[in-house]
Backbone and ligand atoms as CSV (ligand in chain L), in Angstrom:
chain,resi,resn,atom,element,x,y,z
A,1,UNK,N,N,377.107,32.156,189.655
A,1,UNK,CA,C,375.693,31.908,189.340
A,1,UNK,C,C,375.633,30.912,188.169
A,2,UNK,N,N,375.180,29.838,188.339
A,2,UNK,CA,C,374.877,28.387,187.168
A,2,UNK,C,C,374.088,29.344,186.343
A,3,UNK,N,N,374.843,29.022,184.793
A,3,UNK,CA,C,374.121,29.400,183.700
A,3,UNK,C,C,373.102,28.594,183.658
A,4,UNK,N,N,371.516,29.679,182.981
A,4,UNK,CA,C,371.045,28.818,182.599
A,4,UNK,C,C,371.379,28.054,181.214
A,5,UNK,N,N,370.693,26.976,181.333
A,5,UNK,CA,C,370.801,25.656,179.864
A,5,UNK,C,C,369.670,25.872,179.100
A,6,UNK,N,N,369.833,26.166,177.804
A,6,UNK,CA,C,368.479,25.844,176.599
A,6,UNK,C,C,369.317,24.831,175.991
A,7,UNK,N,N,368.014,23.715,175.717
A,7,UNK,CA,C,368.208,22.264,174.997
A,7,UNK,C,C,367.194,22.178,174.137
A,8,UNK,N,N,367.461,20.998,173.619
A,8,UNK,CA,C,366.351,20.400,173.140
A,8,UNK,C,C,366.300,18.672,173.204
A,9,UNK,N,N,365.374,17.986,173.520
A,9,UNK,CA,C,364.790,16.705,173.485
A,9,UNK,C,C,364.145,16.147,172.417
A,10,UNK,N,N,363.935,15.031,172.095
A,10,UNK,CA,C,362.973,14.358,171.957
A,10,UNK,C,C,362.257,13.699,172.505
A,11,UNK,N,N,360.751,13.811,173.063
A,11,UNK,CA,C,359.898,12.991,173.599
A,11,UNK,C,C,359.100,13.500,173.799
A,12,UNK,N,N,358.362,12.676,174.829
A,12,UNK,CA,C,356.617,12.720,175.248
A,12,UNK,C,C,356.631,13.773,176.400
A,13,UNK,N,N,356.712,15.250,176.259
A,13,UNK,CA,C,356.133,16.438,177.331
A,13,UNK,C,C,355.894,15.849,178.700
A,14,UNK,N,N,354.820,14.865,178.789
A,14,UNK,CA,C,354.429,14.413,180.378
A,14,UNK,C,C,355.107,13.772,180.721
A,15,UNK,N,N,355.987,13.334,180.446
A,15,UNK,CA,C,357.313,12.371,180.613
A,15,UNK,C,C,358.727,13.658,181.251
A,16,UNK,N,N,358.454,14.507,180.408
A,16,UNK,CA,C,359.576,15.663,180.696
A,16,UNK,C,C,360.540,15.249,182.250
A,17,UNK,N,N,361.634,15.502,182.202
A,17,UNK,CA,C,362.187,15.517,183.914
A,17,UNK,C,C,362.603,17.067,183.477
A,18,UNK,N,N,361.407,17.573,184.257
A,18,UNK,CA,C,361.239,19.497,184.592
A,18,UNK,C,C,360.384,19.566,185.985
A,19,UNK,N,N,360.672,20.510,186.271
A,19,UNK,CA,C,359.603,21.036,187.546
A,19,UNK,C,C,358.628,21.290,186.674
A,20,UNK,N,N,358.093,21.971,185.567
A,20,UNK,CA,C,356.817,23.063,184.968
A,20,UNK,C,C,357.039,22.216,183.665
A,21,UNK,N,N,356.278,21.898,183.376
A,21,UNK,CA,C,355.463,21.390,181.632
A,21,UNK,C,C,354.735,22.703,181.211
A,22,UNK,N,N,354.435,23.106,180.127
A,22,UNK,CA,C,354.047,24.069,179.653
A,22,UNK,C,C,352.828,23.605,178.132
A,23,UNK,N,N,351.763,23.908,178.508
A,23,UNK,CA,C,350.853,23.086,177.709
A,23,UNK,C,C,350.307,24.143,176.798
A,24,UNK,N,N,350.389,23.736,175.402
A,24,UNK,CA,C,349.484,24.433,173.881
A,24,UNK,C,C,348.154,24.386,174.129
A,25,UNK,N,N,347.293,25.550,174.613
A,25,UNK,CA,C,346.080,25.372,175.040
A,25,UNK,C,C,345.246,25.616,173.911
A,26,UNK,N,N,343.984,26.045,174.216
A,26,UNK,CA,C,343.433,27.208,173.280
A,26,UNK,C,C,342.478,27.950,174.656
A,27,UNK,N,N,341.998,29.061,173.959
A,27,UNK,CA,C,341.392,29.867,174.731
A,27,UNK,C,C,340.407,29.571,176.014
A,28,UNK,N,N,339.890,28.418,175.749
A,28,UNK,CA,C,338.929,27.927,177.111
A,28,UNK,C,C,339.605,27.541,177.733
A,29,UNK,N,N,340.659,26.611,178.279
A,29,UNK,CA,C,341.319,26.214,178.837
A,29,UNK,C,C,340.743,25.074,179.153
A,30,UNK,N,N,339.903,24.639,178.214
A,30,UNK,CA,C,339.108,23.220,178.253
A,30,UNK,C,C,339.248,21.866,177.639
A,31,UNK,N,N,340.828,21.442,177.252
A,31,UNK,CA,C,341.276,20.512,177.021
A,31,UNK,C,C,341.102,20.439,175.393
A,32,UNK,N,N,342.139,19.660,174.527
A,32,UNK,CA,C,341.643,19.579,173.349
A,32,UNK,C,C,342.273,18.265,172.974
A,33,UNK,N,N,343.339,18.319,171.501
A,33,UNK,CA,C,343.944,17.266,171.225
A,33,UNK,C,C,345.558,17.629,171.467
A,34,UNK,N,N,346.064,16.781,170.794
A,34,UNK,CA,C,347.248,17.078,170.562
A,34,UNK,C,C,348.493,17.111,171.521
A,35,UNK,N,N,348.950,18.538,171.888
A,35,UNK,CA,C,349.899,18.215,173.105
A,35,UNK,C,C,348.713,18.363,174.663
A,36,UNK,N,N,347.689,18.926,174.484
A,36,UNK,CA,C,346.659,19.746,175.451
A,36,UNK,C,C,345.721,18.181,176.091
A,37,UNK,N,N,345.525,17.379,174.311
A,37,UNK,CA,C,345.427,16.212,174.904
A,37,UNK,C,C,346.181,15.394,175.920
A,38,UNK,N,N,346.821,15.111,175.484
A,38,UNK,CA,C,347.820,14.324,176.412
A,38,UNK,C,C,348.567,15.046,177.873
A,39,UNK,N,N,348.763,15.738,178.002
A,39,UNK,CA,C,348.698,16.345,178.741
A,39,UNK,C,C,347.443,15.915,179.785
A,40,UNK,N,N,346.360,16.428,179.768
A,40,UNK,CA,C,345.125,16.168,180.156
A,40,UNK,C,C,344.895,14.796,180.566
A,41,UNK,N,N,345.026,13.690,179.603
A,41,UNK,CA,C,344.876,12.385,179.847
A,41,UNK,C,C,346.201,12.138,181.388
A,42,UNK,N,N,347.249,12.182,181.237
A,42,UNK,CA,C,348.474,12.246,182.172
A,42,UNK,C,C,347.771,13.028,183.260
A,43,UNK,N,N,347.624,14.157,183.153
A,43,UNK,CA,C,347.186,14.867,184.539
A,43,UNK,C,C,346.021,14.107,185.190
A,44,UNK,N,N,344.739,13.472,184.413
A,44,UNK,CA,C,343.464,13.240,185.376
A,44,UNK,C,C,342.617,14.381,185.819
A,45,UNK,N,N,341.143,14.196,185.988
A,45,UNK,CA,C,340.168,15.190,185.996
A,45,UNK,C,C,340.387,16.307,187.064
A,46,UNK,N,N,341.585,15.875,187.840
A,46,UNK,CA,C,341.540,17.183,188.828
A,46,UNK,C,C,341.937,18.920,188.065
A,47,UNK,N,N,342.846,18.170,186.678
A,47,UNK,CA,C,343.372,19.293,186.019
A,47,UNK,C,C,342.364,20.086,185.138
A,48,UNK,N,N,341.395,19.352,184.607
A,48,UNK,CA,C,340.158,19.942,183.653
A,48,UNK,C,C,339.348,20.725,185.142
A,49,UNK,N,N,338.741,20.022,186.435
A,49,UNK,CA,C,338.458,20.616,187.498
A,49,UNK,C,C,339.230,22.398,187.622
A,50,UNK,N,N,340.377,22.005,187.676
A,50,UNK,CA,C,340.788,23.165,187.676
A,50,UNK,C,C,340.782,24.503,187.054
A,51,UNK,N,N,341.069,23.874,185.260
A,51,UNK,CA,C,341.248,24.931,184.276
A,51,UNK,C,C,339.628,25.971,183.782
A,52,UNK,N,N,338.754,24.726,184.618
A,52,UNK,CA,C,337.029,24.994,184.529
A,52,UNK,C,C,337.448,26.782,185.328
A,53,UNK,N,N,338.277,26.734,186.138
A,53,UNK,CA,C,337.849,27.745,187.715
A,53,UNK,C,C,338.662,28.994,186.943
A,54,UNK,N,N,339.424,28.441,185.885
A,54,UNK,CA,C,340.624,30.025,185.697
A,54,UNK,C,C,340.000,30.851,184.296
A,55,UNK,N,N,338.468,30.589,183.759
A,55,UNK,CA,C,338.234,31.613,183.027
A,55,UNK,C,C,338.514,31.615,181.644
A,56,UNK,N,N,339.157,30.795,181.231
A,56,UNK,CA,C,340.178,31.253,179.906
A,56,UNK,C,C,341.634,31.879,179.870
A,57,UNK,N,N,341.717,32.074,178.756
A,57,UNK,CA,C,343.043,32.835,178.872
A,57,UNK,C,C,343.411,33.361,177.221
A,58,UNK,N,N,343.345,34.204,177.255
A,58,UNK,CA,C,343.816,35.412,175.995
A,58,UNK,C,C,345.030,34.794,174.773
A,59,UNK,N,N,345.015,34.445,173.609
A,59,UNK,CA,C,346.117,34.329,173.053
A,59,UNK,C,C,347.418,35.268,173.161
A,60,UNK,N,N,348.538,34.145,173.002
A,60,UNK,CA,C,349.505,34.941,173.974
A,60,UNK,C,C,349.906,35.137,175.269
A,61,UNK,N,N,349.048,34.690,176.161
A,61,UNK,CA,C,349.155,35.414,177.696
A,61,UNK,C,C,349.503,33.656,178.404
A,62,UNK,N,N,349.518,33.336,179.492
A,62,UNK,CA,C,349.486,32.090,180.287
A,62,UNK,C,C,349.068,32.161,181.605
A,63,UNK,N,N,348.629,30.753,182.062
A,63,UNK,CA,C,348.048,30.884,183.494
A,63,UNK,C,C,348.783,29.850,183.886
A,64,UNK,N,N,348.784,29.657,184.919
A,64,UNK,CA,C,349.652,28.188,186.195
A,64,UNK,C,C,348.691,27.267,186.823
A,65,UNK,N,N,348.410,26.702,186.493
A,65,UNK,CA,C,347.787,25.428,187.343
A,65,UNK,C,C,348.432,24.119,188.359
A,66,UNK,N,N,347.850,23.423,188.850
A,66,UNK,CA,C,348.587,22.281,189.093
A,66,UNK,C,C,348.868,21.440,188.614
A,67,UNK,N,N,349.165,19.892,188.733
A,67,UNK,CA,C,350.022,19.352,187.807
A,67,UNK,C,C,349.604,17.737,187.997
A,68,UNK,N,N,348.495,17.828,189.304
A,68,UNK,CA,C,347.760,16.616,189.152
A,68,UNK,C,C,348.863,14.918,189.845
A,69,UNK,N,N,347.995,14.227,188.808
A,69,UNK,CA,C,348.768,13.156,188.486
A,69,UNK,C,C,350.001,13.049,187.997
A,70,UNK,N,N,350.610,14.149,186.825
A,70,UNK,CA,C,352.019,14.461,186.420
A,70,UNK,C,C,352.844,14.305,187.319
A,71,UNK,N,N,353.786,14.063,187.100
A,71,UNK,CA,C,354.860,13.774,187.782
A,71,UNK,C,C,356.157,15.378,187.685
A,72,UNK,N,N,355.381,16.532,187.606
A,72,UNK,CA,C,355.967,17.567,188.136
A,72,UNK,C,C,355.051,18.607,188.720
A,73,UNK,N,N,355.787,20.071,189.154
A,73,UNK,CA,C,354.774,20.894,190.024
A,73,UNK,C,C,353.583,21.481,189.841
A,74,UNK,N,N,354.057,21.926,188.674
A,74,UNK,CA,C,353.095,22.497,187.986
A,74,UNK,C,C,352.843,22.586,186.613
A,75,UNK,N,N,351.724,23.014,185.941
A,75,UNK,CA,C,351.195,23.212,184.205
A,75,UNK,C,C,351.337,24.518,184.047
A,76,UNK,N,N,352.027,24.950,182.904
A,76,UNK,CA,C,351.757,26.187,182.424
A,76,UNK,C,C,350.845,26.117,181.236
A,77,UNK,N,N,349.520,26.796,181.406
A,77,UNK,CA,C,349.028,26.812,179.832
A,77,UNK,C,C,348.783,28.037,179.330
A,78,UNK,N,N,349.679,27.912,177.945
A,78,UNK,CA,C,349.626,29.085,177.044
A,78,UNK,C,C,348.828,28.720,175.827
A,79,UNK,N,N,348.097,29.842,175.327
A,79,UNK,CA,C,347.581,29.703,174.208
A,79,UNK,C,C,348.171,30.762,173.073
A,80,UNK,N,N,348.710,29.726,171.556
A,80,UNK,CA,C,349.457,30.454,170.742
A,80,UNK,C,C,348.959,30.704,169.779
A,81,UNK,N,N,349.551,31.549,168.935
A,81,UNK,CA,C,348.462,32.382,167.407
A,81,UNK,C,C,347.792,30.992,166.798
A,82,UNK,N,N,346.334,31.211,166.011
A,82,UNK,CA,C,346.783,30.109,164.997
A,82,UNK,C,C,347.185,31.172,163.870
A,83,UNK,N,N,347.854,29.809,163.091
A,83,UNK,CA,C,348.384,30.906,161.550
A,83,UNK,C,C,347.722,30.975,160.652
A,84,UNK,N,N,347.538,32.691,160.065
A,84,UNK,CA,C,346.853,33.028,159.335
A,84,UNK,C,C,347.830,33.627,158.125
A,85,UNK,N,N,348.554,33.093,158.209
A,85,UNK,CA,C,349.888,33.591,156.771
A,85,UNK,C,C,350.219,34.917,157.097
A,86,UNK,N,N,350.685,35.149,158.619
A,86,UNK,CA,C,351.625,36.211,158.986
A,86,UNK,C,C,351.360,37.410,159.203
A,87,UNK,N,N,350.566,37.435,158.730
A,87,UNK,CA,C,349.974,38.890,158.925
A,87,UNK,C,C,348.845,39.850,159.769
A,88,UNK,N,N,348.561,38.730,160.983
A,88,UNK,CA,C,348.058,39.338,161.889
A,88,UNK,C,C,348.909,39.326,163.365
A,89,UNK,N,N,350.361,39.475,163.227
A,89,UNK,CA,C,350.980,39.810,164.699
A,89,UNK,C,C,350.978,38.438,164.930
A,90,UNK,N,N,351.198,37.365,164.367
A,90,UNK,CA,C,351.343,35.857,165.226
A,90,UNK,C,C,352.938,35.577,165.388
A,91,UNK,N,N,353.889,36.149,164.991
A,91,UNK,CA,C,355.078,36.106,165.711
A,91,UNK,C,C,355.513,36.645,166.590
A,92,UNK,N,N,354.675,38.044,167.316
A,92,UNK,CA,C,354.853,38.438,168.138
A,92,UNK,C,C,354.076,37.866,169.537
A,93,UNK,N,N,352.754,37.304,168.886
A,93,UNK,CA,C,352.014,36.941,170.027
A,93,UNK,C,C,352.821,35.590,170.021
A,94,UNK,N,N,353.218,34.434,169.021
A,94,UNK,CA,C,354.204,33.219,169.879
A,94,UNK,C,C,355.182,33.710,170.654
A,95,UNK,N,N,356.152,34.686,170.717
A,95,UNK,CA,C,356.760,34.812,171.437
A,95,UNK,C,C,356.780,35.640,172.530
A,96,UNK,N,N,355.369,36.108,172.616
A,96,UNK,CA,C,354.621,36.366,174.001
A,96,UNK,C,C,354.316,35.108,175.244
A,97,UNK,N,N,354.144,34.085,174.042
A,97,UNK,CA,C,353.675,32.904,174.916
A,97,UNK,C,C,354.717,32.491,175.603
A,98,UNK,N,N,355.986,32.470,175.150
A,98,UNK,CA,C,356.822,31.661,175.414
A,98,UNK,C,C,357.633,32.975,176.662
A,99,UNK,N,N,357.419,34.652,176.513
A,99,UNK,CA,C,357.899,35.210,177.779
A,99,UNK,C,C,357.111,35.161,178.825
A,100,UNK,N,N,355.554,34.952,178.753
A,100,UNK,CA,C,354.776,34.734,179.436
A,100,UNK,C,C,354.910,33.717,180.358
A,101,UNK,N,N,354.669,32.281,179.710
A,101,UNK,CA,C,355.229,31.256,180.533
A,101,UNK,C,C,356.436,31.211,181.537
A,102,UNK,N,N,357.538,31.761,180.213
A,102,UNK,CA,C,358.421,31.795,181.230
A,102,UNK,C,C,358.386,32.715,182.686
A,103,UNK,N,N,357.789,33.488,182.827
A,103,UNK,CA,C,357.794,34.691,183.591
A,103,UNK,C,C,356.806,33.390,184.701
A,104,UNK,N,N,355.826,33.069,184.523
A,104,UNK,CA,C,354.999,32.002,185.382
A,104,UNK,C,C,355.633,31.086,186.207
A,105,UNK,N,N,356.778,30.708,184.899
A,105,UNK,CA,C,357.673,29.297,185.437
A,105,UNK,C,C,358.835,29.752,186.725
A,106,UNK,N,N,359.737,31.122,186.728
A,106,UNK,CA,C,360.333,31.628,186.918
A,106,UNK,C,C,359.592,31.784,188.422
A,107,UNK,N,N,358.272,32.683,188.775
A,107,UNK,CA,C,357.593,33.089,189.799
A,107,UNK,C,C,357.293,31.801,190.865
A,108,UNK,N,N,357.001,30.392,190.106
A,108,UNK,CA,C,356.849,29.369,190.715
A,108,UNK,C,C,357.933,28.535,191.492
A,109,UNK,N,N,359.139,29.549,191.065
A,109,UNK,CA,C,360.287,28.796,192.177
A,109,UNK,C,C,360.695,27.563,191.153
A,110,UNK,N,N,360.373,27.510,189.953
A,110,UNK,CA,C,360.914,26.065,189.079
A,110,UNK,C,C,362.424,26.439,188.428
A,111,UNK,N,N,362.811,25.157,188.650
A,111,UNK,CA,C,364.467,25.483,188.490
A,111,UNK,C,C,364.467,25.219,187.086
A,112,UNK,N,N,363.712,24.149,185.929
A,112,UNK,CA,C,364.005,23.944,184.874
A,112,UNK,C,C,361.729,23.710,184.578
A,113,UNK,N,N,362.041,23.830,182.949
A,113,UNK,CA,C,360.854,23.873,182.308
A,113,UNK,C,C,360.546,23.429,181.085
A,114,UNK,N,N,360.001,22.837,180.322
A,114,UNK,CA,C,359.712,22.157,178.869
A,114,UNK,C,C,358.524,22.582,178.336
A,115,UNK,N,N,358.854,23.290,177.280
A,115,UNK,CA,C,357.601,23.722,176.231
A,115,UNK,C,C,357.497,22.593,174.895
A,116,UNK,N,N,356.291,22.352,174.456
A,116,UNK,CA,C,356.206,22.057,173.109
A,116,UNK,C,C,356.251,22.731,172.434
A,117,UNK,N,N,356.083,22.407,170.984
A,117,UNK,CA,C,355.707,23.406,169.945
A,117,UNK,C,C,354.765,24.327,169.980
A,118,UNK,N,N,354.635,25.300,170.710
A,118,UNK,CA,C,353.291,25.856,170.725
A,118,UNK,C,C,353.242,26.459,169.306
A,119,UNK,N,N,351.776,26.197,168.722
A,119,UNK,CA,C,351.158,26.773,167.782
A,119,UNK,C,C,351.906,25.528,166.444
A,120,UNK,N,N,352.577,25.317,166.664
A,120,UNK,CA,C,352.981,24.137,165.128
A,120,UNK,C,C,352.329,22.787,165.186
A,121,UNK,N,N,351.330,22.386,165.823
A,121,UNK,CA,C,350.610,21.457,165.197
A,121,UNK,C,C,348.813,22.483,164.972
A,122,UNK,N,N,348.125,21.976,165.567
A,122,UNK,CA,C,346.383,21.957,164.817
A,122,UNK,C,C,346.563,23.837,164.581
A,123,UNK,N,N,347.589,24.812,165.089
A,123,UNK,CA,C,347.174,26.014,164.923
A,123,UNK,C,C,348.375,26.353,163.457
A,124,UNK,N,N,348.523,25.153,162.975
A,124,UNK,CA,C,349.205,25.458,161.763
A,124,UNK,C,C,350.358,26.568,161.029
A,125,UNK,N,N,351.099,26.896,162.706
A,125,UNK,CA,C,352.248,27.530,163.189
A,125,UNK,C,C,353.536,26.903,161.782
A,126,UNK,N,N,354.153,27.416,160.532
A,126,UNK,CA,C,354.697,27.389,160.250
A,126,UNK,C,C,356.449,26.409,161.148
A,127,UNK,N,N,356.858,25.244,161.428
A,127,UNK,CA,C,357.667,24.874,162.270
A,127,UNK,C,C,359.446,25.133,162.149
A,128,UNK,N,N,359.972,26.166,160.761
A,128,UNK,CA,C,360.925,26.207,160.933
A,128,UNK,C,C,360.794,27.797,161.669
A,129,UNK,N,N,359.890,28.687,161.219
A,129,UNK,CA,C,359.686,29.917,161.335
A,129,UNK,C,C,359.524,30.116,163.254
A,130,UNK,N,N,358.037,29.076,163.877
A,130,UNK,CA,C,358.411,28.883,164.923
A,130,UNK,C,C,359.412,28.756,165.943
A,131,UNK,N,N,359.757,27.447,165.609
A,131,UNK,CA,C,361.400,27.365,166.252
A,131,UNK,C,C,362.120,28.657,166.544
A,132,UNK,N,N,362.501,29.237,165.502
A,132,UNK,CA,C,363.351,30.714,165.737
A,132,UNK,C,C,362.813,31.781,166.573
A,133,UNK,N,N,361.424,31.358,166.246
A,133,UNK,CA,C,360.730,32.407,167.128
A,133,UNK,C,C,361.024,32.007,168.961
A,134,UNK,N,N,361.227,31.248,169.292
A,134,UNK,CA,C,360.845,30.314,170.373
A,134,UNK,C,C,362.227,30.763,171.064
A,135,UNK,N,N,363.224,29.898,169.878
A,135,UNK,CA,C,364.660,29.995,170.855
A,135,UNK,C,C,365.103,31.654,171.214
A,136,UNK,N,N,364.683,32.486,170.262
A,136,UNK,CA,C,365.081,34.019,170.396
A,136,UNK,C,C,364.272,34.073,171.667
A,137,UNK,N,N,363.248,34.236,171.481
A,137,UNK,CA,C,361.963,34.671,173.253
A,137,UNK,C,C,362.373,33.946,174.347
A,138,UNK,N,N,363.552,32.944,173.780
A,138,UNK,CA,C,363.394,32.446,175.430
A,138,UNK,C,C,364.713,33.451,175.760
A,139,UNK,N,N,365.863,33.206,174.679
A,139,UNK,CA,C,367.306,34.038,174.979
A,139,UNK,C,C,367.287,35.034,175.358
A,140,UNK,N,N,366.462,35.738,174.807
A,140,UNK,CA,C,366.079,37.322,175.588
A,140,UNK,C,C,365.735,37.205,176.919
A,141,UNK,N,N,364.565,36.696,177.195
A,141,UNK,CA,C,364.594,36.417,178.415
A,141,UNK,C,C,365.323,36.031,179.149
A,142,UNK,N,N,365.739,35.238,178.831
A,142,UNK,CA,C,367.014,34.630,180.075
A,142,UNK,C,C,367.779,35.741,180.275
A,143,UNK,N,N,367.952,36.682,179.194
A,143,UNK,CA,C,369.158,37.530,178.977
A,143,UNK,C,C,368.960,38.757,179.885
A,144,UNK,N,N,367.565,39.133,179.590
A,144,UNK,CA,C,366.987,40.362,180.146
A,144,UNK,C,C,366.947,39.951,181.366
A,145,UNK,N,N,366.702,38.645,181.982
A,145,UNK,CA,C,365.855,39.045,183.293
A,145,UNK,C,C,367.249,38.206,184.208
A,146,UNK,N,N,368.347,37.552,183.986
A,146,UNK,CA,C,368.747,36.878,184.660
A,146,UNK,C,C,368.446,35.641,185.307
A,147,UNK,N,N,367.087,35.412,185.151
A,147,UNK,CA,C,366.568,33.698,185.770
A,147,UNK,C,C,367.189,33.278,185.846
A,148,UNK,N,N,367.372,32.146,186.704
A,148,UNK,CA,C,368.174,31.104,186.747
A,148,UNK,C,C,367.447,29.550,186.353
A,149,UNK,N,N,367.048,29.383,185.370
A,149,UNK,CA,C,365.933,28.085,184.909
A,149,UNK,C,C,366.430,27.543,183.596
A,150,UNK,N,N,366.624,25.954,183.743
A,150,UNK,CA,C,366.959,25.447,182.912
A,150,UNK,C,C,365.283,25.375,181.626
A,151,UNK,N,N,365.678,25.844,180.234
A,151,UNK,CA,C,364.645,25.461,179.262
A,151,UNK,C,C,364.969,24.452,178.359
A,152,UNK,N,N,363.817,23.132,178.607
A,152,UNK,CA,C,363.951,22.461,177.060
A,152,UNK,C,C,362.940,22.565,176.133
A,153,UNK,N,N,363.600,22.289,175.161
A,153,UNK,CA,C,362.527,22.493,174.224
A,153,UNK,C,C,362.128,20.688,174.056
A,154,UNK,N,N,360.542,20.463,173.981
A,154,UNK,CA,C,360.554,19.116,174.378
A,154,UNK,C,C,359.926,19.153,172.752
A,155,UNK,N,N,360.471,17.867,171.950
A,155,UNK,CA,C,360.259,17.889,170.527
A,155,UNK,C,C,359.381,16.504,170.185
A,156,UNK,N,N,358.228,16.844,169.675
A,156,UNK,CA,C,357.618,15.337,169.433
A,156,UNK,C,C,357.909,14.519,167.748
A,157,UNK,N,N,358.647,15.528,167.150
A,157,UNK,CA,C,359.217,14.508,166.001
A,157,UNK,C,C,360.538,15.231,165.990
A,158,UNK,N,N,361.398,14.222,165.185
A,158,UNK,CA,C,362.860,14.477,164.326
A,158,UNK,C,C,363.160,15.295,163.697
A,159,UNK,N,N,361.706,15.575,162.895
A,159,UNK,CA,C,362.003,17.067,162.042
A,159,UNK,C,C,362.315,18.392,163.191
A,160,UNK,N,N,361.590,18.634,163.782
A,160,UNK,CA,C,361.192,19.580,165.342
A,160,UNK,C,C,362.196,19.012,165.694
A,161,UNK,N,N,363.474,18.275,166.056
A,161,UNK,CA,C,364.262,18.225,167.060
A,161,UNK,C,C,365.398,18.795,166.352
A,162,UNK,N,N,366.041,18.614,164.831
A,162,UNK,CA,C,366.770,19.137,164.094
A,162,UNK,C,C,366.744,20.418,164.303
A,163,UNK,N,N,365.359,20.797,163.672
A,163,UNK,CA,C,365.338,22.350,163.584
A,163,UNK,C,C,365.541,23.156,165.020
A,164,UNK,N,N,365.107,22.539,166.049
A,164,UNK,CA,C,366.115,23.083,167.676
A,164,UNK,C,C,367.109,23.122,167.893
A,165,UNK,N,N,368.214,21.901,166.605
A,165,UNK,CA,C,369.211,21.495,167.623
A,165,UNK,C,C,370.192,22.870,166.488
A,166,UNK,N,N,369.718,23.334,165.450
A,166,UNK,CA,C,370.310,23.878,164.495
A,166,UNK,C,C,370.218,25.530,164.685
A,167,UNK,N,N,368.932,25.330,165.323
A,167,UNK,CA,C,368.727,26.808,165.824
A,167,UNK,C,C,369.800,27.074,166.845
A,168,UNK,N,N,369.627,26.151,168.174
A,168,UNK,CA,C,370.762,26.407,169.267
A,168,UNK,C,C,372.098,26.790,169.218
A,169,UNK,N,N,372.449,26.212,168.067
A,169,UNK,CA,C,373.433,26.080,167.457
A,169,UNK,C,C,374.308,27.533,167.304
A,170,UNK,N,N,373.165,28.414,166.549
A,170,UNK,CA,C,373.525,29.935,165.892
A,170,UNK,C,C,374.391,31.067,167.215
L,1,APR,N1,N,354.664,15.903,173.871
L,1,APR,C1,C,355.332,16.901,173.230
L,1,APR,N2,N,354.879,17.505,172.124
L,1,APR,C2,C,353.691,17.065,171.623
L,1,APR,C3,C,352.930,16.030,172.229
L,1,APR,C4,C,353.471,15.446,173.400
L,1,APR,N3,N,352.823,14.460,174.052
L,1,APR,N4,N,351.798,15.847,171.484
L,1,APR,C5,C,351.865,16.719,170.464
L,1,APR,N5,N,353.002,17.444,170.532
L,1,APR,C6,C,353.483,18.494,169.624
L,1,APR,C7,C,352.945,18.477,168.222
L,1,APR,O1,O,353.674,17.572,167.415
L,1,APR,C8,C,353.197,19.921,167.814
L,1,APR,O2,O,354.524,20.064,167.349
L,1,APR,O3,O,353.049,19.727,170.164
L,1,APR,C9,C,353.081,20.706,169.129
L,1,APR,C10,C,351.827,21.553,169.246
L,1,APR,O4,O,350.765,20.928,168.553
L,1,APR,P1,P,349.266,20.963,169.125
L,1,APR,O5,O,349.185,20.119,170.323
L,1,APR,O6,O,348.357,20.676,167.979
L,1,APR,O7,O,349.063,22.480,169.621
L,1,APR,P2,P,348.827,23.800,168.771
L,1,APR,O8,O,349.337,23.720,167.377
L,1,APR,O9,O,349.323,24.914,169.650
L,1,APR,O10,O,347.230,23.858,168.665
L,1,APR,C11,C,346.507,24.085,169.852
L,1,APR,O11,O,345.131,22.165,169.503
L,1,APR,O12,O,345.023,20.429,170.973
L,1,APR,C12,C,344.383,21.577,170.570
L,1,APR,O13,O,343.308,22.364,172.562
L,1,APR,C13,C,344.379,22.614,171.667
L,1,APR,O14,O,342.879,23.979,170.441
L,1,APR,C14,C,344.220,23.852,170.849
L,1,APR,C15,C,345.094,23.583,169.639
């Protein structure tokens, strides 16, 4: 059985070569800035069409959409804590996001998958604290459930790609 691979990258998410992109939402599922932006712009209005029909979605939890114009199968969008200096359960709910998704990505038949930073840009996610949070939730998972799915971690700066490549590392 091919192990799975956790990596990390640098680059642009909609660019990813993954089956599943995994998008930093917020609760409406109604497009914003950032990675949710771009994302959005790459996909085209069929994807806002869509995310209109699924309701929202709970911090922590994720839904599956399609993937549009992207050039893979599908979107995962999770929505992650914003930070409130730790003390309302936001390390447990980021790394809800990230078993959540995965559990989505896994069900969709995707052989490999790329998350951003969820919660370390506009939700002011602490980014070394993140990271750790991220690579542990995915290892468990992989660990617990056996998947067979390659994860990258897709990094939009140098600082964020260090702190992946140092985490992986451990
Ligand atoms: N590819 C990969 N990563 C990206 C990209 C991109 N094209 N654009 C931004 N990022 C990175 C940011 O540098 C950050 O590290 O994604 C990470 C998450 O940042 P945000 O997009 O701000 O997401 P988040 O902190 O989870 O805040 C979510 O912001 O965009 C709104 O609608 C969104 O309200 C929600 C909130």
């Amino acid at each position: 059985m091919p192990a799975s691979r956790i990596f990390a990258e640098h680059g642009d998410i909609t660019r990813a070569v993954v089956d599943v992109i995994v998008n930093a939402a917020n609760s409406s599922l109604l497009g914003g800035g950032g990675v949710d932006g771009a994302i959005h712009r790459a996909a085209g209005p069929g994807l806002l069409a869509e995310c209109r029909t699924v309701g929202g979605c709970p911090p922590g939890e994720a839904r599956v959409t399609g993937a549009y114009n992207l050039p893979h199968r599908h979107v995962i969008h999770t929505v992650g804590p914003i930070w409130y200096g730790g003390g309302l359960d936001e390390a447990e709910l980021l790394a809800s996001c990230y078993r959540n998704s995965l559990k989505l990505a896994v069900a969709s038949g995707a052989r490999s998958v790329a998350f951003p930073g969820i919660s370390t840009g506009a939700y002011g996610y602490p980014i070394p604290a993140a990271t750790d949070i991220a690579v542990r939730a995915v290892r468990e998972f992989l660990r617990e459930t056996g998947a067979e799915i390659d994860v990258m971690f897709c990094c939009f700066s140098a600082e964020a790609l260090g702190l992946y490549q140092s985490a992986l590392m451990d």
